[in-house]
C-alpha positions in Angstrom: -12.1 32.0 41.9 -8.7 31.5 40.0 -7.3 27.8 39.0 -3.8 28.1 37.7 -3.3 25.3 35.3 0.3 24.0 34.3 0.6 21.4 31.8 4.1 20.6 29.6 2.9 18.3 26.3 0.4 16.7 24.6 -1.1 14.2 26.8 -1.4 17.2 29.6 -3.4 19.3 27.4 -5.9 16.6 26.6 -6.4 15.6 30.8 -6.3 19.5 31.1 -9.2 20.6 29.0 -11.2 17.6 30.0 -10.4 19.2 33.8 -11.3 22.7 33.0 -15.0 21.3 31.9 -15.2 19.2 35.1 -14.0 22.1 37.2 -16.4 24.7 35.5 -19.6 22.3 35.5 -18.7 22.4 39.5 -17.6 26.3 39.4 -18.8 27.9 36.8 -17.4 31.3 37.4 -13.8 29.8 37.5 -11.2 31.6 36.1 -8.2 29.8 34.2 -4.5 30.9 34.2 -1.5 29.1 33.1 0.4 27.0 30.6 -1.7 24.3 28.2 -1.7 23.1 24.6 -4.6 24.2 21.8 -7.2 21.8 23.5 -7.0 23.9 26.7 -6.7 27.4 25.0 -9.9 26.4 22.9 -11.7 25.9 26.9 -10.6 29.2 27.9 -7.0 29.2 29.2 -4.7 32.2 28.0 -1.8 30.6 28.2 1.6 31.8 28.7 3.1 30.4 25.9 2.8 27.7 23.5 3.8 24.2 24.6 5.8 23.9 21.4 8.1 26.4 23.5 8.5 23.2 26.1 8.1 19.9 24.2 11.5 18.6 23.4 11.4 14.7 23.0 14.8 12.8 24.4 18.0 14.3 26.6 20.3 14.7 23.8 17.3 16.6 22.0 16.9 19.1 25.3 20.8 20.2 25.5 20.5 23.1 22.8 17.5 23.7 24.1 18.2 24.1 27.7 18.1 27.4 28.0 14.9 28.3 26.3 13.5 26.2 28.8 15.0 26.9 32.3 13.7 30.5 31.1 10.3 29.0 30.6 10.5 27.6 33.7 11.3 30.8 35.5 8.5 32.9 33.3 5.6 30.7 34.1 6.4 30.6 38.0 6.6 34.1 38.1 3.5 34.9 36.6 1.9 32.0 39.1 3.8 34.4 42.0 2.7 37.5 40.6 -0.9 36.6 40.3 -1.7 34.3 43.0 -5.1 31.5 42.5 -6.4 29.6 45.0 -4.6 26.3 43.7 -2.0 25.2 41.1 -3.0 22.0 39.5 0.7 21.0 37.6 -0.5 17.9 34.7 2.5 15.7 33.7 5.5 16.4 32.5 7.4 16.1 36.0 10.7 17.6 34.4 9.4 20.8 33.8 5.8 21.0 36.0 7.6 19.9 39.1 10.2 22.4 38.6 7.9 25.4 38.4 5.9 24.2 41.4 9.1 24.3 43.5 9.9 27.8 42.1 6.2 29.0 43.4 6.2 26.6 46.5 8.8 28.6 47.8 7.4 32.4 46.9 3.8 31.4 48.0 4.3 28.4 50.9 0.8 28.4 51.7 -0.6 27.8 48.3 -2.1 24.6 48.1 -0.4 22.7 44.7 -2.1 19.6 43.0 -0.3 17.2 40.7 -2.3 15.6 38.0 -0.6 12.4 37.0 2.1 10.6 39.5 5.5 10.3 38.4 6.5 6.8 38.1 7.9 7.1 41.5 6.9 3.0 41.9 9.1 2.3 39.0 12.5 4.2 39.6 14.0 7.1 41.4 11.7 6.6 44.2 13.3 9.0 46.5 11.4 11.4 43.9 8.1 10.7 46.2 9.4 12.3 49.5 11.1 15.0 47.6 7.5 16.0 46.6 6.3 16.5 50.0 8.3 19.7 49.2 5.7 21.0 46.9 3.2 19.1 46.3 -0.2 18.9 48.5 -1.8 15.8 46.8 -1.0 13.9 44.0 -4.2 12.7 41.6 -2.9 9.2 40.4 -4.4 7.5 36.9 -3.5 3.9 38.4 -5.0 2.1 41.4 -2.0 0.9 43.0 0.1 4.7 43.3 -1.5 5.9 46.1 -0.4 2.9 48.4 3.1 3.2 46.4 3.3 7.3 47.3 2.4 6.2 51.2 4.9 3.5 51.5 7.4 6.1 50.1 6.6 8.9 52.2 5.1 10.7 49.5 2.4 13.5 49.3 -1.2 12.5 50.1 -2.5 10.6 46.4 -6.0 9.7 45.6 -6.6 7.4 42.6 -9.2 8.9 40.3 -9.5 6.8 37.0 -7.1 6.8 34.1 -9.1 8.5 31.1 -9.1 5.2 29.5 -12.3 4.1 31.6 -13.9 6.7 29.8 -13.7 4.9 26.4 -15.1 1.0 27.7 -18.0 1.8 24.8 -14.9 2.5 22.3 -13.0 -0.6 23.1 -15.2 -3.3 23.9 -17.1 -5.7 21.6 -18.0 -9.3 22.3 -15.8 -10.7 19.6 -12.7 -11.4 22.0 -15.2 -13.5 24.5 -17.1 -15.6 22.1 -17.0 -19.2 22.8 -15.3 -20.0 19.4 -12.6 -18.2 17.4 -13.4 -16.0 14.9 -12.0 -17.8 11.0 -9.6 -16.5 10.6 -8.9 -15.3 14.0 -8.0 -11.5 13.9 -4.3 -10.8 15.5 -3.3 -8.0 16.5 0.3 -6.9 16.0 0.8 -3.4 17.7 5.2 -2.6 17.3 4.9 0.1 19.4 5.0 4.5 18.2 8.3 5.1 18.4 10.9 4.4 15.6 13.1 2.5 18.1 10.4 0.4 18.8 9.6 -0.4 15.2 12.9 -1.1 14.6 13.7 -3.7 17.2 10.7 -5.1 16.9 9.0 -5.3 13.5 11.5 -8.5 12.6 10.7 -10.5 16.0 7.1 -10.0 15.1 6.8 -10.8 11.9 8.8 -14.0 12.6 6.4 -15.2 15.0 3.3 -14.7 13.2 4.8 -16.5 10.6 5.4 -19.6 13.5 1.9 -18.9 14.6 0.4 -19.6 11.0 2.5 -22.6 10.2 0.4 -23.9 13.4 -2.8 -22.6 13.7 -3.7 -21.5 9.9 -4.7 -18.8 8.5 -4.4 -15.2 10.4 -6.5 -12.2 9.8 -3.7 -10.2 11.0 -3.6 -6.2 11.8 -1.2 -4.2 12.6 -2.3 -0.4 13.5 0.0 2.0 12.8 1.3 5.5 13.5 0.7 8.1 11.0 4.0 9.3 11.3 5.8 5.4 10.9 4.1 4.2 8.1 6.8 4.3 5.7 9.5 2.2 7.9 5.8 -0.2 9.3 5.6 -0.5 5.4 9.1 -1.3 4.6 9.7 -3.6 7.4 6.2 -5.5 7.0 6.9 -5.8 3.3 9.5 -8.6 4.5 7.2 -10.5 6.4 5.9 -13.9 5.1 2.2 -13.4 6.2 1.7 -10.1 5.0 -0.4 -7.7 7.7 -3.3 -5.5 7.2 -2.3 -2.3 7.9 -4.7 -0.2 9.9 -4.1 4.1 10.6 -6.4 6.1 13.0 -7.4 5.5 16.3 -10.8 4.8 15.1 -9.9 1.5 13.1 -7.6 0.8 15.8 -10.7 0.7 18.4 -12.8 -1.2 15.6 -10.1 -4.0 15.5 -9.6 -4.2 19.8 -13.5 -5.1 19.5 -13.4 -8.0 17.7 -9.4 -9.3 17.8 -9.1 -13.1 18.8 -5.6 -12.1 20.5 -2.8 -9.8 20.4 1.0 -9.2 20.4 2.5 -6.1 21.6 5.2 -3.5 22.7 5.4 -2.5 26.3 3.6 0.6 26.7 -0.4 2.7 27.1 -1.6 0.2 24.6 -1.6 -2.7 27.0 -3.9 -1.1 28.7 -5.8 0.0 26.2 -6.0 -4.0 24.7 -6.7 -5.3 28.5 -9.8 -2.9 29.3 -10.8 -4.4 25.8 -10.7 -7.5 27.1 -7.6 -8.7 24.4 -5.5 -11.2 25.7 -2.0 -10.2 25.0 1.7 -11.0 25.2 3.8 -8.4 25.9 7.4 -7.6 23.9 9.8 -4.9 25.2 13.4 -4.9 23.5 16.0 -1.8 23.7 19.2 -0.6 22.3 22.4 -1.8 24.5 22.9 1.8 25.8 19.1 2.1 27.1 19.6 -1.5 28.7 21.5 -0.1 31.2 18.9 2.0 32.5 16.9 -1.6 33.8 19.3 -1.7 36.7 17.8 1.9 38.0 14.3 0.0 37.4 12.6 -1.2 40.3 9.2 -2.5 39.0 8.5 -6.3 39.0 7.0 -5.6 35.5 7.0 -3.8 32.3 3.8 -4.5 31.8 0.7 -1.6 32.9 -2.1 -4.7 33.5 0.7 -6.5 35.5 1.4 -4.1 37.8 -2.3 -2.8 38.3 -2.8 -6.2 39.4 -0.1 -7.2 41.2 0.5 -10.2 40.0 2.1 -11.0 36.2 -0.7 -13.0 34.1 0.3 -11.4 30.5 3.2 -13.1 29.3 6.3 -10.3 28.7 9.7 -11.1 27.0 12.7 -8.5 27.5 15.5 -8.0 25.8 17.6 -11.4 24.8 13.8 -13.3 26.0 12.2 -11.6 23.2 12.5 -14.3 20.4 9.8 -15.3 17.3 9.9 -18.7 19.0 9.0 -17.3 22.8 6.3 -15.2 21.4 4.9 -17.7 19.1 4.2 -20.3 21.6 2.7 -17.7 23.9 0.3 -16.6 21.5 -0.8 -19.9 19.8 -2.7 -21.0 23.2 -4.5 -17.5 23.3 -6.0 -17.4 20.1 -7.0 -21.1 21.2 -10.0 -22.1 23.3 -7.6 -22.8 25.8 -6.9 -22.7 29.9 -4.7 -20.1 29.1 -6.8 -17.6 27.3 -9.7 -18.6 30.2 -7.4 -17.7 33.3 -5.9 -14.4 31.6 -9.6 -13.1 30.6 -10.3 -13.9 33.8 -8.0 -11.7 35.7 -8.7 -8.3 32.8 -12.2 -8.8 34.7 -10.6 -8.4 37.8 -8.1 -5.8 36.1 -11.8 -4.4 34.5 -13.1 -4.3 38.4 -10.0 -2.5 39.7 -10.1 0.3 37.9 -14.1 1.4 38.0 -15.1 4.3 39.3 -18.5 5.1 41.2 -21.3 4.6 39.0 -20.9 8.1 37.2 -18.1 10.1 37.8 -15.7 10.1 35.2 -12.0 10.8 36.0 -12.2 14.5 35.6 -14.7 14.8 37.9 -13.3 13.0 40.5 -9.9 15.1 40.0 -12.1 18.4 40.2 -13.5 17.4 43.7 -10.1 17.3 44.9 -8.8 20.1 43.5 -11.9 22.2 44.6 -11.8 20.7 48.3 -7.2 21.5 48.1 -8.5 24.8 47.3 -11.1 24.9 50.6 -13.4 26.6 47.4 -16.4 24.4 47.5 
């Protein structure tokens, strides 16, 4: 039984060897071909080449790399085509995944071809979920509301089977964010975001509101966790704050400070997901250069937001753009780290976000994403 596996970066490797251990406690005589990162060579994958081959970060970053990667492209779906499995799972990374799946799709029309992950067809370029149907069989979706998004597209057949984070509710969750009374000092979270971009546009906007937030409220234990690899410009640009920050690094001390934090303020991005199954109530900041601006009008999401959009319905409080002021975020904050109607009615609704998101009592994402593959495959 042969499972070709095709995963372009980082966060594919991780779902990926988490999948091969799901798929060989259901198969164990499975045999694993492909592309993956260390994680998945370390669970038995030989892979074709190293992802460092493929990860290139930004579009002005990929031109000089271009051709490297077209070839990569061409490689990996020939050696798919030469050897044939019983399925092709491609993980992420639509830009280069989706394009060896078309490559194989049309060698080997009858092979049935998984896609781990949905592109963010619901957000923009929709037309991307009919142009699937092409060569995709079924898409395995990490949010609850893709699957009705791929069927009002005329997508592929999608199946919602748990983002990875539900695997971690023991890692995030602690009952200081639900007490009855604040913590003294509350704990506030300040999380810029981990890219430089972020940090820049952001950083200044923060610290001025947590300064707003203490002239109010009092003291703040406040923590920000950091990136390893942004410390230095976290450092220099909290330096100028006027309620200095505890600065956090590792993903451990992050965790530790979601399970007791009063409230937080954030960047768009994962990590409102991560505070919301935590059970953090959050405002939400999302701010880009003028030139990346222009790419909201291809946007067609109601929100920036994850928690929003899982929901339907937008409870955290987000400021874009020219919105994103110390002022705005300060008086969204103070009634959240309050015992407020505010902070009741948005920890009321990450229970229902909480709810939405469960699996059946004891499958974990990976295996749910195994069963599929196995039954695509007609191998169980």
């Amino acid at each position: 039984m042969q499972i070709a596996l095709i995963a372009g970066e980082h966060s594919g490797d991780q779902l990926g060897f988490k999948l091969m251990q799901a798929l060989r406690r259901a198969k164990p005589d499975v045999v694993f071909s492909g592309v993956g990162g260390e994680a998945m060579v370390r669970e038995g994958l030989p892979t074709l080449f190293p992802l460092t081959d493929i990860a290139v970060m930004g579009f002005v970053a990929l031109i000089p790399h271009l051709p490297r990667l077209l070839a990569r492209i061409r490689f990996a779906a020939e050696a798919i085509i030469a050897n044939p499995p019983d399925v092709l799972v491609i993980i992420d990374s639509p830009d280069f995944t989706h394009r060896v799946a078309a490559k194989v799709r049309k060698a080997l029309p009858a092979l049935p071809i998984v896609d781990y992950v949905s592109p963010t067809v619901w957000a923009w370029r929709p037309g991307r979920a009919k142009a699937m149907t092409r060569y995709v069989n079924h898409v395995l979706a990490l949010l609850p509301f893709e699957p009705a998004a791929h069927q009002r597209l005329n997508g592929p057949a999608c199946t919602y089977v748990g983002h990875p984070l539900i695997e971690r509710f023991d890692e995030l969750r602690g009952d200081g964010n639900t007490g009855a009374a604040p913590q003294k000092p509350p704990m506030l979270l300040v999380l810029p975001g981990s890219r430089r971009s972020e940090i820049e546009h952001l950083m200044a906007d923060f610290g001025a509101a947590v300064a707003l937030i203490s002239q109010k409220s009092g003291p703040l234990d406040v923590v920000l966790p950091a990136v390893a690899s942004l410390i230095e410009p976290i450092r220099a640009a909290a330096a100028k704050w006027t309620v200095a920050p505890r600065i956090i690094l590792g993903e451990a001390e992050k965790f530790a400070a979601f399970r007791t934090a009063r409230a937080a303020i954030a960047a768009s991005g994962t990590v409102t997901l991560e505070l919301a199954l935590a059970g953090v109530p959050m405002v939400v900041a999302y701010k880009v250069s003028a030139i990346e601006t222009l790419a909201r009008f291809w946007i067609t999401a109601p929100s920036f937001v994850l928690p929003n959009l899982i929901l339907g319905e937008n409870f955290i409080p987000e400021f874009i753009q020219s919105a994103c002021t110390p002022q705005a975020l300060a008086d969204s904050l103070l009634p959240l780290l309050a015992d407020s109607p505010g902070r009741a009615a948005q920890l009321a609704k990450l229970q229902a976000l909480d709810a939405s998101m469960r699996l059946p009592e004891g499958q974990t994402p990976s295996d749910r994403a195994a069963e599929i593959i196995l039954r695509a495959a007609a191998i169980e």
